[in-house]
C-alpha positions as CSV (number, residue, x, y, z in Angstrom):
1,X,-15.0,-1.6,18.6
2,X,-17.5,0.1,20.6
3,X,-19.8,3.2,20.8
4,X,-17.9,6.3,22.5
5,X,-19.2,9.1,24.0
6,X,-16.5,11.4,24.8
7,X,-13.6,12.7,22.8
8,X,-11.3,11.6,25.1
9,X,-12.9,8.0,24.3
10,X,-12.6,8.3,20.7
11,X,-8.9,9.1,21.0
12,X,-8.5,6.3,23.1
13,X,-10.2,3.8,20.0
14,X,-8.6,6.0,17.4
15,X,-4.9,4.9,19.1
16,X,-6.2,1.5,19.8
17,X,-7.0,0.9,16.1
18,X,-4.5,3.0,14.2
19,X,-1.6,1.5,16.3
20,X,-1.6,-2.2,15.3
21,X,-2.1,-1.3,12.0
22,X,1.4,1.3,11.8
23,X,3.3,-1.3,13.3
24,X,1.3,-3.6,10.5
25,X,2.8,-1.2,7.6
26,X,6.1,-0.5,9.2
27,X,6.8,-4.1,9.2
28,X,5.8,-5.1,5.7
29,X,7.8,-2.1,4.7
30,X,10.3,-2.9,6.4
31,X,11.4,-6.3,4.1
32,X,11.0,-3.6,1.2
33,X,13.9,-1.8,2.9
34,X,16.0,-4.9,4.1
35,X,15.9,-6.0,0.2
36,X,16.5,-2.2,-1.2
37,X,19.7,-2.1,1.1
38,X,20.7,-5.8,0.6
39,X,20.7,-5.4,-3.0
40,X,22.6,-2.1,-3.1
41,X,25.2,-4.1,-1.1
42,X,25.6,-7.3,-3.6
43,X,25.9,-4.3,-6.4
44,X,24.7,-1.6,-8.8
45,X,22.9,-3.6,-10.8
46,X,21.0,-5.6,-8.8
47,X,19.6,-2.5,-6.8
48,X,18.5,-1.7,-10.3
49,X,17.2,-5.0,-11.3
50,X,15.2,-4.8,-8.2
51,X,13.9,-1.3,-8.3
52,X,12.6,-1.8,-12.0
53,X,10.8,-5.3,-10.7
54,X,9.5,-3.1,-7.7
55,X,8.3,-0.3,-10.2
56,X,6.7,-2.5,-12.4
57,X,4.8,-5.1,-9.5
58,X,3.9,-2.9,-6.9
59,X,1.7,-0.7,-8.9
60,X,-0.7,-4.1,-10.2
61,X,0.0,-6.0,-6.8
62,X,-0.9,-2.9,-4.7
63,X,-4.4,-2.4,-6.8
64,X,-5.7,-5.4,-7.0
65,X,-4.7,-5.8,-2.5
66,X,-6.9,-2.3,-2.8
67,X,-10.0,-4.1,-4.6
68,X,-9.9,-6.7,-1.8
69,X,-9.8,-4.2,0.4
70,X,-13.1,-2.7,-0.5
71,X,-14.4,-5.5,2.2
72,X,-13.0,-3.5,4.8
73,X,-15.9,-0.6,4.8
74,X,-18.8,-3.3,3.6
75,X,-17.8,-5.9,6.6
76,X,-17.3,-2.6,8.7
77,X,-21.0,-1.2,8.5
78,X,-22.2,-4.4,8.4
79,X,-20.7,-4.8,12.0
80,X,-22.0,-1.2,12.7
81,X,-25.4,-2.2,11.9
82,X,-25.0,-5.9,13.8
83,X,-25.5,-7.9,10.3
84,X,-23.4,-11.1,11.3
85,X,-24.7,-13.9,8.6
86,X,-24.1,-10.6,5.8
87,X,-20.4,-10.3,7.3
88,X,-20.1,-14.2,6.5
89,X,-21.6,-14.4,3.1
90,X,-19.3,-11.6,2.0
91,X,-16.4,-12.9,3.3
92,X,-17.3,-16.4,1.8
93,X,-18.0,-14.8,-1.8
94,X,-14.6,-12.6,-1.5
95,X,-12.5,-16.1,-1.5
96,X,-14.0,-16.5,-4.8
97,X,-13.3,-13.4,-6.6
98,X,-9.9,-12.9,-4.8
99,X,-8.7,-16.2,-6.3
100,X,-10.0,-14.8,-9.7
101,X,-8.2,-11.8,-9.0
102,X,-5.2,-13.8,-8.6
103,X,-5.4,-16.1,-11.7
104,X,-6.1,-12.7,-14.0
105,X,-3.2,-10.9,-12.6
106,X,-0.9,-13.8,-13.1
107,X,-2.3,-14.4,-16.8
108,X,-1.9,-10.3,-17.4
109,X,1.9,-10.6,-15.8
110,X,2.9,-14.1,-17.9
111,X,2.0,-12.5,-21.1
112,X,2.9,-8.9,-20.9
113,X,6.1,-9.0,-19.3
114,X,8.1,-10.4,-22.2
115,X,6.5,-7.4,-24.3
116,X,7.2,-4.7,-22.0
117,X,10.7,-5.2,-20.8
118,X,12.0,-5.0,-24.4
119,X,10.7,-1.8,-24.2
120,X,12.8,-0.5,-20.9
121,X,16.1,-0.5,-22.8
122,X,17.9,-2.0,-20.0
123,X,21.5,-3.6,-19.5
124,X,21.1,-7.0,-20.7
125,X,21.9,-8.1,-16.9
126,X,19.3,-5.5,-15.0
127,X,16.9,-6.9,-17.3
128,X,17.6,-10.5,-16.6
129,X,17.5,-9.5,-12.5
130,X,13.9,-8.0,-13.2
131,X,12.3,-10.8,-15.2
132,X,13.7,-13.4,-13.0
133,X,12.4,-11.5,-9.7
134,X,9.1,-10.9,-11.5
135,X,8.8,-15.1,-11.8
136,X,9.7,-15.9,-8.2
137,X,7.4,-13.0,-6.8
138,X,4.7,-14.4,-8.5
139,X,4.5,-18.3,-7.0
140,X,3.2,-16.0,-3.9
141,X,-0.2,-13.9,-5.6
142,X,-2.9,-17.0,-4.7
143,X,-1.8,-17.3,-1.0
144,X,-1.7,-13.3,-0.4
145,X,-4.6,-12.6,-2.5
146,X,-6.7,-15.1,-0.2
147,X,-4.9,-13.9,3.0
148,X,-6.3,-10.5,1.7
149,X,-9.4,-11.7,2.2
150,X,-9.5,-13.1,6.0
151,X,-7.2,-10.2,6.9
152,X,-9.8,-7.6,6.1
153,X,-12.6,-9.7,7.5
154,X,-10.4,-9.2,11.1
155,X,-9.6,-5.4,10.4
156,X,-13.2,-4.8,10.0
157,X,-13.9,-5.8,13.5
158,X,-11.5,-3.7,14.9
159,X,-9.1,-6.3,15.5
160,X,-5.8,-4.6,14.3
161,X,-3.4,-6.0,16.8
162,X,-4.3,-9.7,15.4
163,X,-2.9,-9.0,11.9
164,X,-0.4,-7.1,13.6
165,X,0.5,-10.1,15.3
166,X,0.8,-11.9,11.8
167,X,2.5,-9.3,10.0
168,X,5.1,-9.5,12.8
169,X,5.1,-13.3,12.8
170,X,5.8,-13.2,9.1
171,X,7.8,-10.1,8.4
172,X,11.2,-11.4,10.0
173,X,10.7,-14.7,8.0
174,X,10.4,-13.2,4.7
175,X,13.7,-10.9,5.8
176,X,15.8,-13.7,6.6
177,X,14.6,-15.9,3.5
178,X,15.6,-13.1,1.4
179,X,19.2,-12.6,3.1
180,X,19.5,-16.3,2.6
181,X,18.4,-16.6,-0.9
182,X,20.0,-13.5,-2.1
183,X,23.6,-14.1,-0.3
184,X,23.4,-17.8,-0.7
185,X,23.7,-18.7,2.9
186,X,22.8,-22.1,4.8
187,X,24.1,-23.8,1.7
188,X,21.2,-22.5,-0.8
189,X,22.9,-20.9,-3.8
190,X,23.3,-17.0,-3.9
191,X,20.5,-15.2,-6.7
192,X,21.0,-11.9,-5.7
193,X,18.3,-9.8,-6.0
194,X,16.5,-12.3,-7.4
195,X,16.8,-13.9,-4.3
196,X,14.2,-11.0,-3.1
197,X,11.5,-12.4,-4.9
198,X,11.5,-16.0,-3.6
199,X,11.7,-15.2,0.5
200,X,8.7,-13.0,-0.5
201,X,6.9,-16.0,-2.3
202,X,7.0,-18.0,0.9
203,X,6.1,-15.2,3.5
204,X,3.5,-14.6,1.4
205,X,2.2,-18.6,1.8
206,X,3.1,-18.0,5.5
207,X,0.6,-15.0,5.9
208,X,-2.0,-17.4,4.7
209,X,-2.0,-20.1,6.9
210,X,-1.4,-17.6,10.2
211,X,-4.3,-16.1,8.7
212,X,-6.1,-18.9,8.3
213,X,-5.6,-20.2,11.5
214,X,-6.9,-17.1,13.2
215,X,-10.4,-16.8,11.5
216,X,-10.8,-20.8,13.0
217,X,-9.8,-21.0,16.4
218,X,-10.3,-17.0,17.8
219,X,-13.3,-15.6,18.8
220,X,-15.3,-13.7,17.5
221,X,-14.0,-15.3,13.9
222,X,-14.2,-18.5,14.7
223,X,-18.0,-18.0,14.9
224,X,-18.6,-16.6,11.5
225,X,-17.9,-20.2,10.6
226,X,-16.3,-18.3,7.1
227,X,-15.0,-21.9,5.7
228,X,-18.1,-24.1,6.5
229,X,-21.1,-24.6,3.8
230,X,-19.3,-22.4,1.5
231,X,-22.5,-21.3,-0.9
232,X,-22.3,-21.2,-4.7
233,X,-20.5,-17.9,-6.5
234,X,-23.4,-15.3,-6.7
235,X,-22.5,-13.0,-9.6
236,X,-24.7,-10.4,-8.0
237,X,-23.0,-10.9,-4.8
238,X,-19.3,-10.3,-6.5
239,X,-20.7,-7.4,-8.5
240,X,-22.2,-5.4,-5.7
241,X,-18.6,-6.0,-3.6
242,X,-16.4,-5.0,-6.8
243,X,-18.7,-2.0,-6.9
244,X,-16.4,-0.8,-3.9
245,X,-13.8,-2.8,-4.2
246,X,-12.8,-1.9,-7.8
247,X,-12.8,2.2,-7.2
248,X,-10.8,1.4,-4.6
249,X,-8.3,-0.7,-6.5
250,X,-8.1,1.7,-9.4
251,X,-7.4,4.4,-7.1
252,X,-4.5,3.3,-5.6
253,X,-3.1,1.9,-9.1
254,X,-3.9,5.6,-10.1
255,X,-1.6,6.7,-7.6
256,X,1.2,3.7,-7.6
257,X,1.1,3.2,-11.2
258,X,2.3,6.9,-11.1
259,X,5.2,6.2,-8.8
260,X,6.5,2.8,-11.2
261,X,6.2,5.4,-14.3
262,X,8.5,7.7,-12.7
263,X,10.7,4.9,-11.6
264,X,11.2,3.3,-15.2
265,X,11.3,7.3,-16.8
266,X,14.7,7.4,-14.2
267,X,15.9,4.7,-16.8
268,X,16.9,7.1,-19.3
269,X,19.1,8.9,-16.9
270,X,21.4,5.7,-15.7
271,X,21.8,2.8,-13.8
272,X,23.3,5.1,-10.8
273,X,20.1,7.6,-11.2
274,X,17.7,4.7,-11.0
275,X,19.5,3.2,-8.0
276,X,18.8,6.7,-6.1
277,X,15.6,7.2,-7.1
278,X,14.5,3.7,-5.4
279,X,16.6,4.7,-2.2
280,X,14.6,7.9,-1.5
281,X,11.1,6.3,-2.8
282,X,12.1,3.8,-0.4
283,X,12.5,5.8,2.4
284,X,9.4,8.0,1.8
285,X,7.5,4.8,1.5
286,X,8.7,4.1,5.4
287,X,7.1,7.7,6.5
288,X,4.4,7.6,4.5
289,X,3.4,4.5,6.7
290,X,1.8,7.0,9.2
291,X,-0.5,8.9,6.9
292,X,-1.2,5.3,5.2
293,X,-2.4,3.8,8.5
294,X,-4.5,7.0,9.8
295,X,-6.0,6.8,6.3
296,X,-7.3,2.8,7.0
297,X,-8.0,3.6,10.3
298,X,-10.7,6.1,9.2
299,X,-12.0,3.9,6.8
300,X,-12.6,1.2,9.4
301,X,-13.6,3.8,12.1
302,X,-15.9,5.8,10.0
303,X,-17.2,3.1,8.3
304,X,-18.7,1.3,11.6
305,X,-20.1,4.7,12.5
306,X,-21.9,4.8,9.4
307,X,-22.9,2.0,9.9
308,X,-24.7,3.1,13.3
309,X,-26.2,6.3,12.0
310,X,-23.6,7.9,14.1
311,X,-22.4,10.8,11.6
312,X,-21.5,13.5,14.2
313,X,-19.3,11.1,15.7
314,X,-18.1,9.9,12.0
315,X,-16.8,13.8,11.7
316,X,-15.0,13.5,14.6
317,X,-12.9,10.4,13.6
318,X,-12.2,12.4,10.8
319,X,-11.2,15.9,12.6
320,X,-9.0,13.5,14.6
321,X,-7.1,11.7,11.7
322,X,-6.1,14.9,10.6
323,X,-4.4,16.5,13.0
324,X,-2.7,13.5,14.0
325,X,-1.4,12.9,10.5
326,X,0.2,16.4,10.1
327,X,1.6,16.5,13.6
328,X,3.1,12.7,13.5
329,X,4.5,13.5,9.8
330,X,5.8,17.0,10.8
331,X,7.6,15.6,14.0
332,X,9.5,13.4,11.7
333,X,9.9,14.6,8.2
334,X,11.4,17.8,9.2
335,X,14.4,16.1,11.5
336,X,15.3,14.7,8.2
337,X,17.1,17.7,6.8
338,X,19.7,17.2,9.5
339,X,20.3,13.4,8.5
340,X,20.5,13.1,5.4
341,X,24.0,11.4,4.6
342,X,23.9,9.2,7.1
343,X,20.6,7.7,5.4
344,X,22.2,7.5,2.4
345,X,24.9,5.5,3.7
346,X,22.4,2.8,4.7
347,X,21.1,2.8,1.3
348,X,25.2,2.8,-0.7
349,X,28.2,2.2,0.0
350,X,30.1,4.5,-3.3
351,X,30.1,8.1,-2.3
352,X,28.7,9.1,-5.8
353,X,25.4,7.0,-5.2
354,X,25.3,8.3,-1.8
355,X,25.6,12.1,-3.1
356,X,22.6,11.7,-5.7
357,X,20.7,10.1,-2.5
358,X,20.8,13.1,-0.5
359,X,19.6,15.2,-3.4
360,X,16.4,13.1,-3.5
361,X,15.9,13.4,0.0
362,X,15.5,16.9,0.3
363,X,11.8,16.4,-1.9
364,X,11.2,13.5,0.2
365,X,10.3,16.1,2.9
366,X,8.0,17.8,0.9
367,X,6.3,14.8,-0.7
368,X,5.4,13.6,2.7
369,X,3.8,17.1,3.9
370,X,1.5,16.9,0.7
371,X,0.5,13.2,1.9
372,X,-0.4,14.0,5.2
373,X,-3.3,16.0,4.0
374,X,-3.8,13.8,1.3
375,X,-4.2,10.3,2.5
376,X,-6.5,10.9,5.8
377,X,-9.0,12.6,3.9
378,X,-8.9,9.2,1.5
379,X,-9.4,7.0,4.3
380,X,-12.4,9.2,5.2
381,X,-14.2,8.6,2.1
382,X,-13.7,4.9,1.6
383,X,-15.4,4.8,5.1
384,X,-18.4,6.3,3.9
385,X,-18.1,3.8,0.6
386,X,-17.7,6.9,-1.6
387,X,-15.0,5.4,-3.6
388,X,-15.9,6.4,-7.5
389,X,-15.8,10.2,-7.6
390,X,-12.6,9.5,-5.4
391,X,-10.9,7.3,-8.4
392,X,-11.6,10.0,-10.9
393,X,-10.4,12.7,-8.5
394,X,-6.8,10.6,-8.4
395,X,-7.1,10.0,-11.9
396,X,-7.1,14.0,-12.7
397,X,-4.4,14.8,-10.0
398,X,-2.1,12.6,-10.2
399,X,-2.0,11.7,-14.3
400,X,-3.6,14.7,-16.0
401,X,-1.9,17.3,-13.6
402,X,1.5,15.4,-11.8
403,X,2.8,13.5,-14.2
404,X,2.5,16.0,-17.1
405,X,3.5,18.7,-14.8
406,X,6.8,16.5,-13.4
407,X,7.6,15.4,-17.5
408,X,7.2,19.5,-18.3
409,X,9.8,20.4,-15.4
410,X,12.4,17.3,-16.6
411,X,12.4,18.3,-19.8
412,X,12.2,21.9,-20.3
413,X,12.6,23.2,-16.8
414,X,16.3,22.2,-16.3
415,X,15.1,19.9,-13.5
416,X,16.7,16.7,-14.9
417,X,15.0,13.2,-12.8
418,X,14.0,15.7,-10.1
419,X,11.6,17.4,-12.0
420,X,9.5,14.4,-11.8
421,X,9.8,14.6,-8.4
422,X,8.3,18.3,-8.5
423,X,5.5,16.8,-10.5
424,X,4.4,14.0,-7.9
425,X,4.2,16.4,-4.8
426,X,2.2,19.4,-6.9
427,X,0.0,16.2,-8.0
428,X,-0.5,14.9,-4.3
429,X,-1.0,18.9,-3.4
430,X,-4.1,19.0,-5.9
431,X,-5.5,15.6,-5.0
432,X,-6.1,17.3,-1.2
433,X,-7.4,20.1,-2.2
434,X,-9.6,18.2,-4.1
435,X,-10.9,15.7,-1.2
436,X,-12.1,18.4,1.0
437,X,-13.9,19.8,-1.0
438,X,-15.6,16.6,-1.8
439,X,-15.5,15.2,1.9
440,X,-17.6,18.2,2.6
441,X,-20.5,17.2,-0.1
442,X,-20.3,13.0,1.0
443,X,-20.9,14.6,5.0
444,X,-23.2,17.1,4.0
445,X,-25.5,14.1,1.4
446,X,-25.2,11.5,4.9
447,X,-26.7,13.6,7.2
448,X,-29.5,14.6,5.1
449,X,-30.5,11.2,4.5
450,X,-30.6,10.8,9.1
């Protein structure tokens, strides 16, 4: 990255950043959607078995990714401000706490899981699908957790198109690992959607070592010297990272813990219901890629102007993320009312799973016009490291005033599994409405203090 001095040259860095990293997202979501459709072609129940695995996983997996990403706007002023040996003692004490991030979540998913799936009333072979996914997911959490790490370190610097290169390098892999483990192919036997869950356990040690091998043979990474005299854990050190990191985290477990809830509250409504539910989220997950990867653009944009004392040129970044989100989201949300049943064939084959499909879809359109206000303004934030009032502001919208709002419109509104649908968008709605107005204070606080 580099200083600009026109708008046409921010555009130009905005693109140059924000591209890699779509193409990042799209891939990785894109094994989400090969296993969603795979699954819903071996059968009904291991779509289900999946989805509940999904619900239950992502929420944990995607929070604690979030607290490692809280390097992302420390390693990002740091490079603003031209700190190098700071950049390498973070990154150095962030392979420490990431790999006790991993232990704690796998300690927290060994105990609890046999506790909590009693619970979710499911058909004996659903559950036996979910449990067993859970267990092969898992042999992956040290290698990505660590991979986390390095891969935040190169974001920081601007350098999107190299993870790009490794999500691209490792997406395919996991994809066809799943189709062989799931329809028993090459002579392995066939797990089914279980199957899902061990591909994904080796990409994961894949992205690690592609990782790896970046930070030690590429410049400018390879000068960092990251894995050489690694010092001893500093407490302090952890404590002052976590201090981002963890807001962060809980944030986005706020807002995908929300989603998993949803998904196992479709439970009580059938296996078929369940099946549909994960079809749309699935699909809304794939759009949402573009507000996603404006959103960490800012963060890493904004934060290296911070950084620099460069807060007009900050606000700009931000102006820019904006508009681009609702335009890119507009152009391709809105084409969806016109597609709808050929999207659902992808995701089913019966006609009857495929009608409830399309029925979701229609509040997949909306959903994703509430997110493209929503997550820019995010990104904007964790650029300036204002990441606790942000937490709290996800907490209210999405769990005091979504979820009880979605529950309210299942149960007495008539709504049925959609009303919890009603309830996520007038959450993500409140949550924006609630960012500006506290983007406005964290801009207004910064350039007081130049």
């Amino acid at each position: 990255m580099k200083q600009t001095h026109s708008y046409g040259e921010k555009v130009g860095q905005f693109v140059a950043v924000l591209l890699p990293i779509f193409i990042t997202q799209l891939s990785l979501i894109a094994t989400g959607f090969c296993n969603t459709v795979m699954a819903g072609h071996i059968s009904e129940m291991d779509l289900a078995g999946v989805a509940v695995g999904v619900n239950i996983f992502m929420p944990f997996f995607g929070a604690t990714l979030g607290i490692i990403s809280g390097l992302t706007p420390i390693i990002a002023q740091y490079y603003g401000a031209g700190k190098s040996q700071a950049i390498r003692y973070t990154v150095q004490q962030g392979f420490y706490w990431a790999l006790g991030l991993a232990v704690l979540f796998l300690a927290i998913g060994y105990a609890d899981m046999p506790v909590l799936l009693p619970y979710l009333d499911l058909e004996p072979h659903v559950a036996y699908i979910t449990s067993h996914y859970l267990m092969a997911v898992s042999c992956g959490i040290v290698p990505i957790f660590l991979a986390a790490v390095v891969r935040n370190f190169i974001d920081a610097h601007g350098y999107t198109r190299l993870t790009m290169g490794i999500t691209m390098c490792t997406v395919p892999v996991n994809i066809a690992l799943n189709y062989i483990f799931m329809y028993g192919k090459f002579g392995m036997p066939a797990f089914g959607g279980i199957g899902a869950g061990i591909g994904s356990a080796l990409a994961f040690t894949l992205n690690l070592v592609l990782n790896v091998t970046v930070a030690l043979t590429l410049h400018p990474f390879r000068d960092y010297h990251i894995f050489r005299n690694l010092p001893r854990p500093r407490f302090r050190a952890w404590r002052r990272h976590l201090g981002v990191g963890v807001p962060i985290g809980a944030t986005m477990f706020t807002e995908q813990s929300i989603f998993g809830a949803v998904g196992l509250f479709m439970t009580t409504y059938g296996t078929a219901v369940v099946a549909a539910h994960q079809a749309a989220m699935n699909f809304t997950t794939i759009v949402y890629m573009i507000p996603l990867s404006i959103s960490m653009a800012l963060t890493i944009l904004v934060g290296y102007e911070v950084g620099a004392r460069r807060m007009r040129d900050a606000r700009q970044y931000i102006r820019l993320g904006r508009v681009l989100s609702l335009v890119f989201v507009s152009a391709i949300a809105l084409p969806l009312t016109r597609h709808q049943a050929w999207l659902a064939s992808l995701y089913a084959s019966a006609p009857e799973l495929q009608s409830l499909i399309c029925t979701f879809l229609v509040y997949v359109i909306f959903m994703q016009m509430s997110d493209c206000i929503n997550a820019p303004l995010q990104g904007a934030l964790r650029g300036y490291k204002d990441v606790r009032v942000t937490f709290w502001l996800a907490v209210v919208s999405n769990w005091v005033v979504g979820l009880p709002l979605g529950w309210v419109m299942a149960q007495y509104g008539g709504m049925g599994p959609y009303g919890y649908w009603i309830g996520l968008i007038g959450g993500i709605l409140v949550g924006g409405i609630f960012l500006m107005f506290r983007l406005r204070r964290v801009e207004k606080k910064f350039d007081a203090i130049v």
